[in-house]
N, C-alpha and C positions, 0 to 999 in steps of 0.2 A: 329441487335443489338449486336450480339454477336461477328462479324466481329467489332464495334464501340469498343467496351470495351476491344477485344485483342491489337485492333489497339492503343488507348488510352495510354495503361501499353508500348507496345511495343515505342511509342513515348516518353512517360515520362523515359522510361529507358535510350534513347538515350538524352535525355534535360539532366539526371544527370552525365553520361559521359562526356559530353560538359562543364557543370557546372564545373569537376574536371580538365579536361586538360584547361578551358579557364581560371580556376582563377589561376591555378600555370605559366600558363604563364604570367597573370596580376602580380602575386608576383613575377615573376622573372625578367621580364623586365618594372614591374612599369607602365605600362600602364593603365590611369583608365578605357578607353574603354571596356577592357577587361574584366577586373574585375566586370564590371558595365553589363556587357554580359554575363558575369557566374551569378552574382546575378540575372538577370531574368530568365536565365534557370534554377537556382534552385528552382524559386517562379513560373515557369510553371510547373513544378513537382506535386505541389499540384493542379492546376487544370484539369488536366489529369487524376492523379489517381483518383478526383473526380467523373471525368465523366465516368471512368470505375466504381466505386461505384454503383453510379448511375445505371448503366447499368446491373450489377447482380442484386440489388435488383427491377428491374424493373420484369428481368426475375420470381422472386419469387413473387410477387404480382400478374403477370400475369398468375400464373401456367406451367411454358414452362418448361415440364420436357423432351423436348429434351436435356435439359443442363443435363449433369451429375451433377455438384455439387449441383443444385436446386432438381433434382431427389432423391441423396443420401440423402439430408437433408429436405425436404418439404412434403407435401400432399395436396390435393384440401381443408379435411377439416381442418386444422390447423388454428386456429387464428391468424388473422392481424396481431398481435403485434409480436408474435412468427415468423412470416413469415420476421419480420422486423431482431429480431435477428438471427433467421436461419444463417444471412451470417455469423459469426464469430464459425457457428456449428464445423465447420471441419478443415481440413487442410489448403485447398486453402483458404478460405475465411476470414481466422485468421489473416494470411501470411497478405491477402490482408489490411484486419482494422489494422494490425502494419503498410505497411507500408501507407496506407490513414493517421493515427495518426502522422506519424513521418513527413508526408510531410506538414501535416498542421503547425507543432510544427515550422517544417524549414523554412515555409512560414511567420510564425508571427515575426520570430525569424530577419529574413532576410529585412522584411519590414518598423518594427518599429527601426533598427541600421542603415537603408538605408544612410541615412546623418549621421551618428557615428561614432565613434571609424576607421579610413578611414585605417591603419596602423594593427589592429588587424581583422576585418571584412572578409578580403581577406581569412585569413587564416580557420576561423572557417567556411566560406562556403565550400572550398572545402573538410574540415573532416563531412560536415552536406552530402554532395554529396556524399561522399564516400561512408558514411553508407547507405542511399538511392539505391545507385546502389546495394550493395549487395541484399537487398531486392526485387528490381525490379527484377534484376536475377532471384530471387525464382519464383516470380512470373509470368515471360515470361518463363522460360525453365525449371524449374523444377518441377513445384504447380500448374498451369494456374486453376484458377478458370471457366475458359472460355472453356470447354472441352466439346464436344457435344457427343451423342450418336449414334453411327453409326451402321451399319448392310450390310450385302453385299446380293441384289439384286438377284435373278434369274439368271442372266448373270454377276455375281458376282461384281458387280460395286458398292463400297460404297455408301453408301446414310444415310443422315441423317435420325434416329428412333425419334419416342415420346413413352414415358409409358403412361398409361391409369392413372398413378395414382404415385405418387413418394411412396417412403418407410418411407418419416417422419421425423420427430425432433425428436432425441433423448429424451424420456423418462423425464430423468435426468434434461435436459434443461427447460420441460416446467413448469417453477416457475418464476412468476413475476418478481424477482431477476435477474435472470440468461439475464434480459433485459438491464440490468445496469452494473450486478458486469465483464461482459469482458471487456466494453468498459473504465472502470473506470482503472481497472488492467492495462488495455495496454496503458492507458494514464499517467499512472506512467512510467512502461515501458522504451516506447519512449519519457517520456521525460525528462529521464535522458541524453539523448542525448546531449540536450541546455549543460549543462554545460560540459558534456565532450568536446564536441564541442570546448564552449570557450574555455577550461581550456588545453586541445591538442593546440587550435591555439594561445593560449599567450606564450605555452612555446617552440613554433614552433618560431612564432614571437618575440618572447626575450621582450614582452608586458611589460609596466614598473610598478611598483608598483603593488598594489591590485585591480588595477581596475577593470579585469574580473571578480573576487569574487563578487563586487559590484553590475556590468548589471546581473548577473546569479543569484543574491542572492535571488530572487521572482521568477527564473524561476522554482529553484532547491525547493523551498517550495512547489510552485505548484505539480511538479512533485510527492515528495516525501506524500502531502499530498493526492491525486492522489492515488500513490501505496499502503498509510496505510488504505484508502477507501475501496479498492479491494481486500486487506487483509482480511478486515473486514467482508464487503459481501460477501466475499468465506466462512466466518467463519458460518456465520447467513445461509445461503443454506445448506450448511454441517448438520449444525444443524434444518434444518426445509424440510429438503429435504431426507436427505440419513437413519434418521430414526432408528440413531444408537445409543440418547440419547446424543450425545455428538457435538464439535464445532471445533475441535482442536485435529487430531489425528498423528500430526507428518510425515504427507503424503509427501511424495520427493517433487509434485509439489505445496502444500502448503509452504512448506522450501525453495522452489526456489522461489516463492514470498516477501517471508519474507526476506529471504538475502538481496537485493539492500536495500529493508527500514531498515536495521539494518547500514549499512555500509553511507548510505544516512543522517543517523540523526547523526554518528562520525563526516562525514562532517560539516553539518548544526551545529554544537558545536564547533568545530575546528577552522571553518571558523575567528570567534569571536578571536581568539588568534592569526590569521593572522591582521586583520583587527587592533587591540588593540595595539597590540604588536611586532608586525612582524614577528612571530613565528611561527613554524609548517607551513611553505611551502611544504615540500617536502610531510608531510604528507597530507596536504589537494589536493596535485598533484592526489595523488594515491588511496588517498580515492575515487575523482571522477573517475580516472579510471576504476579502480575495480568496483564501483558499475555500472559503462556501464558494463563491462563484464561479472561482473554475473545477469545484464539485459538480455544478450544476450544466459549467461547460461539458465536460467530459461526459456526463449524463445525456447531454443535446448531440455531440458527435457521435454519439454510439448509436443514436436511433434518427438523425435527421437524416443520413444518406449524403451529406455536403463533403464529404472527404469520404476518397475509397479504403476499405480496411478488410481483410478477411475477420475482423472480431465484429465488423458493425452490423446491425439489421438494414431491411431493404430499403431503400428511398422511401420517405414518410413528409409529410407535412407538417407534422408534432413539431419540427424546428422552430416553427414562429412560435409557436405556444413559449418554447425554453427560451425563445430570444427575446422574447415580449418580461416574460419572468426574473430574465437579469439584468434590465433596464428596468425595470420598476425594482430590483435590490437594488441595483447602483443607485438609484437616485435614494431613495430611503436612506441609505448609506452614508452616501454626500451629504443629504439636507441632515441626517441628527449629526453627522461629525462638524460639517461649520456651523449649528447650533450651539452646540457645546464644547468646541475646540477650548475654550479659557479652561475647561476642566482635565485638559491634557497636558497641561504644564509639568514639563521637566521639572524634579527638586533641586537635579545637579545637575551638572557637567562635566563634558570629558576630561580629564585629569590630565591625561597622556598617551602618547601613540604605546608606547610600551605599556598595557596593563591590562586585565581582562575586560575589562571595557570595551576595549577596542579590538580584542580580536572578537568580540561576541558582531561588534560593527562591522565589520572586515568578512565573518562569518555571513551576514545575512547580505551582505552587498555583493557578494560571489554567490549565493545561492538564490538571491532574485536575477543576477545574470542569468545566470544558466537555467531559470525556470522563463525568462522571458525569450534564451536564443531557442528553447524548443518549443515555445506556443507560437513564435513569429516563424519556425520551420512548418509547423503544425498546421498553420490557417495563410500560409503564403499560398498555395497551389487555389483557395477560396478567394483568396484576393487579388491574386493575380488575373483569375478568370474576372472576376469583377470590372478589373480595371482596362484589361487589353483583349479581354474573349478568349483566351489561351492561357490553360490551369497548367501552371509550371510548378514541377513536384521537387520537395528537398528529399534530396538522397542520402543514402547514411555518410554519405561522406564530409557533405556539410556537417552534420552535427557534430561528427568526430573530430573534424579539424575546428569546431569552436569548443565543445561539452569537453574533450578529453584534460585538457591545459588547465580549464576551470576545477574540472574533479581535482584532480593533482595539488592544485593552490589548495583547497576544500582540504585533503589528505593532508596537510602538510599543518595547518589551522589545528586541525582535529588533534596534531600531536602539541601544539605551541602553546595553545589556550589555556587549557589546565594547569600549567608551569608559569602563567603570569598569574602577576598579584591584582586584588584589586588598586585602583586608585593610579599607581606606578610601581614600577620594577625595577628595581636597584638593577645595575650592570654585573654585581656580584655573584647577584641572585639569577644573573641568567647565565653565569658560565658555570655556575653551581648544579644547577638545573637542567643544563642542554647539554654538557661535554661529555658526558659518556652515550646518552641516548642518541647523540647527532655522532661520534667518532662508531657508532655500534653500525650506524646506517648506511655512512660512509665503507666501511671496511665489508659489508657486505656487497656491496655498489662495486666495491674491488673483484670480489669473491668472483660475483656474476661478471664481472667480464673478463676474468682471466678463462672460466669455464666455455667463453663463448657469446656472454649476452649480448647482443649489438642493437637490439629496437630500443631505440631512446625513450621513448614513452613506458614503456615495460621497465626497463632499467630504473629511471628517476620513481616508478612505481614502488619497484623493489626496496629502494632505499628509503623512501619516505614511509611503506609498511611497515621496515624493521625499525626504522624513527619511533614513528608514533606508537610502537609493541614495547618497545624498551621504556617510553616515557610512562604506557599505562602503569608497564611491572612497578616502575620507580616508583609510582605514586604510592603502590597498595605495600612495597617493600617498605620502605624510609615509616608510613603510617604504623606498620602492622609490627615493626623493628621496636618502638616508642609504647605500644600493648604489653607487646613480648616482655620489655626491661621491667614494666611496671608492673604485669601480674605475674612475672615468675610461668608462662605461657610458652608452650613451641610457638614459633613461628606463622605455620600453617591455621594452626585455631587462631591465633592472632590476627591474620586475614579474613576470617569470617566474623568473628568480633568487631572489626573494622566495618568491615562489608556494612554491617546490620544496625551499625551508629549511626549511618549516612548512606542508604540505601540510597537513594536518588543519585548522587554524585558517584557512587563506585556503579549504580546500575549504568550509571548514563558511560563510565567507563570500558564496562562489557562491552555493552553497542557499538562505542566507539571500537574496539577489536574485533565485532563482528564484522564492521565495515572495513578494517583491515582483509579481513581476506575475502570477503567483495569482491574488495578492489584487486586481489590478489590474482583471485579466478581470472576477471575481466583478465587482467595485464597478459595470461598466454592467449587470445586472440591471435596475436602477430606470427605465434608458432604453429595454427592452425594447418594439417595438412588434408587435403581429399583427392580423389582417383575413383573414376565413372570407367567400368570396363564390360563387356556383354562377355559373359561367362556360361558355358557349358557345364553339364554336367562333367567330373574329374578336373575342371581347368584351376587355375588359380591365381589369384590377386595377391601382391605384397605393397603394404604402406609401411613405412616404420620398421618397428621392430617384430609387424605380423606378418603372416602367409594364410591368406584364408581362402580353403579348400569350399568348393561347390561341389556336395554330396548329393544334392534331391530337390526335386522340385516337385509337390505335392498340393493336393487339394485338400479343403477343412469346410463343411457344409453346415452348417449351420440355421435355426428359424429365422434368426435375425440378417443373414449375412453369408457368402458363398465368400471364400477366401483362399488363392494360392501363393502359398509358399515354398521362400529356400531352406533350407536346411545347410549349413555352411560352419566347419569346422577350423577352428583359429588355433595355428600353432605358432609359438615363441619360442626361437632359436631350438626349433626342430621338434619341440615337444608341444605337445596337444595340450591345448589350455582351459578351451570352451569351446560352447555349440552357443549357434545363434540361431534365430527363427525369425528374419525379416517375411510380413506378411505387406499383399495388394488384397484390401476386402472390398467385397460389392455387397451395396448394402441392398436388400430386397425391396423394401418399402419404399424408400428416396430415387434407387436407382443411380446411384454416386459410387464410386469409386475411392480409395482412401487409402496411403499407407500406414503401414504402424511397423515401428522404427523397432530394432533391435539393437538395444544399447550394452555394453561392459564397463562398464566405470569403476577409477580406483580413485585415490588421491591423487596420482600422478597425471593420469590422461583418460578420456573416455574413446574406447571404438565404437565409431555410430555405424551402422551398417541402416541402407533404404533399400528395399527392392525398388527398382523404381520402374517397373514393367517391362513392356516386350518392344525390344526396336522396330522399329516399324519398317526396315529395309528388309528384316530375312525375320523375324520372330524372334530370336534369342532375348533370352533375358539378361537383363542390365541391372548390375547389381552398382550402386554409389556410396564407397566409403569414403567415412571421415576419422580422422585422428585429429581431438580437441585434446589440448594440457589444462590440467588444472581447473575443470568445469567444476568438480562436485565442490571446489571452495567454497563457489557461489552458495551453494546449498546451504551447504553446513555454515556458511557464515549468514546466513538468514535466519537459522536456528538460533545463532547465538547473538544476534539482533532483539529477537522476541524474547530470548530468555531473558538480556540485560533489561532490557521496557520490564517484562515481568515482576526484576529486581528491584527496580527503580519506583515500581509503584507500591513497595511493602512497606508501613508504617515502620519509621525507624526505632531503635531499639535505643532506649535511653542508659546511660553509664551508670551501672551500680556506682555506689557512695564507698569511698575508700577511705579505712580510718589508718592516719600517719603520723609520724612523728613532725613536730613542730619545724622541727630544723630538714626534714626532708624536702629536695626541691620537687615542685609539684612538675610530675609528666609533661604537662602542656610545656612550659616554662623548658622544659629540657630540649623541647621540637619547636620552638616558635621560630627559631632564627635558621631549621635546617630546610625546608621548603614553606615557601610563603601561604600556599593552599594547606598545607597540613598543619602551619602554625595558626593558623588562624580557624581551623577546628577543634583545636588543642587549648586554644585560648577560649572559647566561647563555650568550654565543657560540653554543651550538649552540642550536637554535631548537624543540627538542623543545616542545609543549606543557604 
């Protein structure tokens, strides 16, 4: 099997080769055969590396810890489940699930355009192969996941070894999470690829119009909701795993995640001004670029070793390979865009600072700030060793005092944009528009500081939340009001009739609410409280509005893992509310040590309880709590992120044909003049954006 799975990789690497030299001879001498023959070698791509997939994790189910990589990361007693993610444990097997992900992405990518686009097609297979072969690379001559253990005989003659028993899953790893949040991450990832892809091969291809924009517009949502997923569930492990009270500590390779979704979402806003207006080509060129390559970054930080991270792998040499990789994309990049810059010509221009035009501008020039103050946080401690021999590291505290002020502008956009018109904004049309959603935000800005608020940043958060909430309601009220009159409709169905006219634009307004309470979560931060105390058995802790009683301290033995635990009962103004179970496990096979966090979460606040072991002055154990406000927002407004993406990617539902009297005035006609977005929906009957 393990000959099956090298052989596998070592074939697929050669199908993307073939792929790349057969479709640029297909482009150069127009041959469809050709082309039609690179297209299958790159959609055998993905069945190859499948059956290499296949093939490792057969090895880990089956216990063959003659494999080294099943060795390094495995044990006889580890859970199924764990056995299942094992493979993206380490180096090779990372390498591997990127490029399994990317080949699938190029298989769908490849099968559903098969009869499309016949003139652009050619192109984006051979940039989908290209990036393909670097990867198979890694994985046949540099990473082989396929690496046995060997030992030299008596008569010194190699021979394959078996251990009695592998060394395990990282510690770290085993949380229910940790089963999901890789595969979600790298599927963001890799599939920023699709539109690099296109968007390399239309302006290879000299592609006419917006069309590429258009095929990639669902691929690049996918992707990009994909990577704010795996953002998230890196966020929620951090926080329920590492034990540190907190979700968000500014980590190099947390930052290398966040970049392509910061640079991903200018796009996805941009796009709308190419598509609208013809506007910002060049920018939305480079925006996809860029976020492929700091895909490709954050790929090279997580396994070069050049930045320290509790998420990275160990010091590696693979770094030159990925830094070799995005100096030959950049220049590719550079040489077709000043080839064909004449084909990036603006139709128009700016009309006015007041209009959506400009805050879409306004929008991507605050969100390439803030994608640029965390990579130049991110790779300063690499450059500074560079320059003076001393890695000087950013602290969360730089980021906060540059990122926080930019999210908030960002926040404040997010409620402004949708209430301008295209082209210009009448001043009419903005106290129409903003006087109740801006007096709603303000009077809550009141609220909270009569109750107490004083952290400035929280506060200005608050009111820019209830801002941009009230302007979504308005949007879906005032539209869903103009349904209602016209079909004789409540209200409520009225907003899903709405909804389903213009799914992109009401989906993109979810998101935008989901990121209200983001931001919401984020903003109690400042109210965070904690208290470290060595506690006896009967003693007691009070934070807040708790009293948490230490009932027991206990043993839990296990195949996998030897763990002692508290048992600590939590009462709220005198009454018994909950039991907690903070656990210190030792893992058997690694020999590592680990907490696992006992949390109580409501809407209002979570109680994080850590065992955090035994003082080393006298033995007692140290129990460290924490009281966060407002964490599970974050949650739940991540959910309501991915449901709005979800929305936004539903084919819209066109307006039944209404038969009226001559002299009745037509709906739209009734709404043009009462907000400029919904009159201008209203006017164009069908509701396309």
């Amino acid at each position: 099997m393990d000959i099956l799975g090298s052989f596998s990789l070592l074939l697929a690497f050669l199908a993307a080769v073939y792929a790349i030299g057969a479709g640029i001879a297909g482009i150069v001498t127009r041959k469809t055969l050709l082309t039609k023959s690179a297209r299958n070698a790159g959609m055998a791509v993905f069945v190859l590396v499948t059956l290499a997939v296949a093939c490792l994790e057969y090895y880990f189910f089956t216990d063959n810890f003659s494999m080294a990589y099943v060795a390094a990361h495995s044990n006889r007693a580890l859970p199924f489940y764990y056995k299942f993610a094992a493979l993206w444990a380490g180096q090779e097997g990372s390498l591997l699930l990127w490029t399994w992900l990317l080949s699938t992405y190029a298989f769908f990518a490849l099968f559903v355009n098969r009869n499309k686009h016949p003139e652009l097609m050619p192109y984006v297979g051979v940039v989908l192969a290209g990036v393909q072969t670097f990867f198979l690379t890694l994985n046949n001559f540099v990473a082989s996941p396929f690496a046995v253990l060997a030992g030299a005989d008596s008569s010194g003659v190699m021979r394959v070894s078996a251990l009695a028993d592998g060394h395990g899953l990282n510690p770290l790893l085993q949380y229910p999470e940790m089963v999901i949040h890789p595969p979600m991450l790298y599927l963001g990832y890799t599939g920023f690829t699709i539109p690099f892809a296109f968007a390399l091969g239309a302006l290879l291809g000299r592609y006419p119009g917006e069309k590429w924009i258009h095929i990639t517009r669902r691929w690049t949502m996918i992707a990009w909701c994909f990577q704010g997923i795996g953002v998230l569930l890196g966020a929620h492990w951090a926080y329920a795993v590492l034990g540190w009270g907190g979700y968000w500590a500014w980590d190099p390779v947390e930052n290398a995640a966040l970049l392509p979704w910061i640079t991903g979402t200018a796009f996805l806003h941009s796009v709308m001004m190419q598509e609208k207006r013809g506007m910002m080509k060049v920018w939305n060129i480079w925006l996809v670029f860029t976020t492929f390559m700091l895909c490709i970054l954050g790929t090279m930080l997580t396994r070069s070793g050049i930045v320290s991270s509790v998420h990275a792998f160990a010091q590696s040499s693979i770094g030159n390979w990925f830094v070799g990789f995005l100096l030959l994309v950049f220049i590719v990049c550079f040489v077709s865009y000043w080839k064909n810059r004449d084909y990036l010509r603006s139709d128009n221009q700016l009309d006015s600072l007041v209009s959506r035009e400009s805050s879409f501008l306004f929008n991507n020039l605050i969100l390439l700030a803030a994608c640029f103050a965390v990579l130049w946080g991110t790779l300063f401690p690499v450059l500074s060793e560079a320059v003076t021999g001393n890695k000087i590291s950013m602290g969360p505290p730089f980021y906060n005092k540059v990122n926080i002020p930019i999210a908030l502008f960002l926040l404040l956009l997010t409620g402004v944009g949708p209430l301008l018109a295209w082209r210009k904004t009448s001043f009419d049309a903005l106290k129409r528009n903003f006087a109740w959603p801006l007096s709603g935000g303000v009077l809550a800005g009141i609220v909270a500081l009569v109750f107490g608020f004083r952290d400035i940043y929280s506060l200005i958060c608050l009111i820019l939340g209830v801002f941009v909430t009230l302007t979504i309601l308005s949007e879906f009220i005032r539209g869903a009001r103009v349904i209602a009159a016209r079909d004789g409709s409540n209200l409520i169905s009225a907003v899903g009739e709405l909804t389903m006219r213009n799914t992109r634009r009401y989906g993109g307004y979810v998101v935008h609410f989901g990121m209200v309470l983001i931001f919401i979560g984020i903003a109690g931060v400042p109210f965070n409280k904690d208290i470290q105390k060595e506690m006896a058995i009967g003693q007691t802790l009070n934070i807040g509005p708790y009293s948490i009683l230490c009932q027991n301290f206990d043993r839990v033995v296990t195949a996998n893992y030897d763990s002692e635990r508290a048992t600590l009962e939590v009462f709220r103004n005198g009454k018994s509310e909950m039991m907690l179970y903070p656990e210190r496990r030792f893992f058997l096979a690694s020999q590592v040590t680990e907490t696992m966090v006992a949390v109580q979460s409501s809407p209002l606040r979570d109680l994080y309880i850590v065992y955090a072991g035994r003082s080393p002055e006298n033995g007692q154990p140290v129990i460290h709590a924490y009281l966060n406000p407002l964490v599970k927002w974050i949650w739940f407004g991540g959910i309501v992120v991915v449901l709005g993406t979800g929305l936004a990617m539903v084919p819209n539902r066109r307006a039944a044909l209404v038969l009226r009297p001559v002299n009745e005035q037509a709906w739209g006609d009734r709404v043009a003049a009462s907000a400029s977005p919904i009159g201008a929906i209203a006017r164009r009957g069908d509701t396309g954006d």
